[in-house]
C-alpha positions as CSV (number, residue, x, y, z in Angstrom):
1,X,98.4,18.4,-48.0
2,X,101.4,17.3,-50.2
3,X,103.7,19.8,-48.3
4,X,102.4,17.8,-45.4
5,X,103.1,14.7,-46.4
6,X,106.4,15.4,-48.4
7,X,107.8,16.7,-44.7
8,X,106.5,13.5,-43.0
9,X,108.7,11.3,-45.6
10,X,111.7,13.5,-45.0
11,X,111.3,13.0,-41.7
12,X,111.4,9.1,-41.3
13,X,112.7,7.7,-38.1
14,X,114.0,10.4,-36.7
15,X,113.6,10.8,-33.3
16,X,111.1,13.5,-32.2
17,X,112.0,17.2,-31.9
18,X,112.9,18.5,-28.5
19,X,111.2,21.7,-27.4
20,X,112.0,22.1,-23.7
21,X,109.4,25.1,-23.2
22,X,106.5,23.6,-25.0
23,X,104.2,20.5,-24.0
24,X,102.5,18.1,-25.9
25,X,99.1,20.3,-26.5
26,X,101.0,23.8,-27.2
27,X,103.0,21.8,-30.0
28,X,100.0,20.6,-31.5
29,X,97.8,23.8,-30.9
30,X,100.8,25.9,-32.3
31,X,100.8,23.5,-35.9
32,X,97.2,23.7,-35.6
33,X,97.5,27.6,-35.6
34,X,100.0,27.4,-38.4
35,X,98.1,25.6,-40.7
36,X,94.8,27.3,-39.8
37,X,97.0,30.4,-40.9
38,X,98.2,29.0,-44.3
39,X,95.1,27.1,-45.4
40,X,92.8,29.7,-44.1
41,X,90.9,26.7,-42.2
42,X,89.0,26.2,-38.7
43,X,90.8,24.3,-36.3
44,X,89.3,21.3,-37.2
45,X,90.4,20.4,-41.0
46,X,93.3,22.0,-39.6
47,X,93.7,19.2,-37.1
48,X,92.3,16.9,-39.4
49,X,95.4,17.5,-41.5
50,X,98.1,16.9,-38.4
51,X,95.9,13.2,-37.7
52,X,96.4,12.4,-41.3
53,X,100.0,13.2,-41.7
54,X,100.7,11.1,-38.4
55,X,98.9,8.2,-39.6
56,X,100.3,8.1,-43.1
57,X,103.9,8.8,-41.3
58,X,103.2,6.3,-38.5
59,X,103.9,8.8,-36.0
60,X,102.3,10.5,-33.1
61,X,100.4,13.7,-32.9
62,X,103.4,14.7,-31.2
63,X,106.3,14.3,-33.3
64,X,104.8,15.4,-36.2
65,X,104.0,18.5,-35.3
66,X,107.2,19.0,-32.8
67,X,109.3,18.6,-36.7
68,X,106.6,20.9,-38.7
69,X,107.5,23.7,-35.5
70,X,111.0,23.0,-36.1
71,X,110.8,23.6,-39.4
72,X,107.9,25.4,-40.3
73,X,109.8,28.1,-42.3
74,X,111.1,25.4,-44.6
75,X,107.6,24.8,-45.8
């Protein structure tokens, strides 16, 4: 969760990530997937985790998990 939360901060007001081939759902289902992967979680504490770092970042759904795609190997 810190990881989470440390990228969030990072992030600030940047603008959101553009990823022409990839709607708002495949973004999220794709970070969903990622951190089902790396916290060996269901899909919901794994979404549970994306709600939580948008709230605390003031962000939507969206734009935090367009960045954590961007830069998911930085993680």
């Amino acid at each position: 969760m810190f990881v989470i939360h440390a990228a969030i901060a990072l992030v600030g007001a940047q603008t959101e990530a553009h990823l022409p081939c990839h709607g708002s759902r495949g973004v999220i289902g794709m970070v969903k997937g990622i951190l089902m992967q790396r916290r060996d979680v269901d899909a919901t504490p794994a979404f549970r985790v994306l709600v939580d770092a948008s709230q605390h970042g003031n962000m939507t759904l969206h734009e935090v998990a367009a960045w954590l795609v961007e830069h998911r190997r930085d993680l």
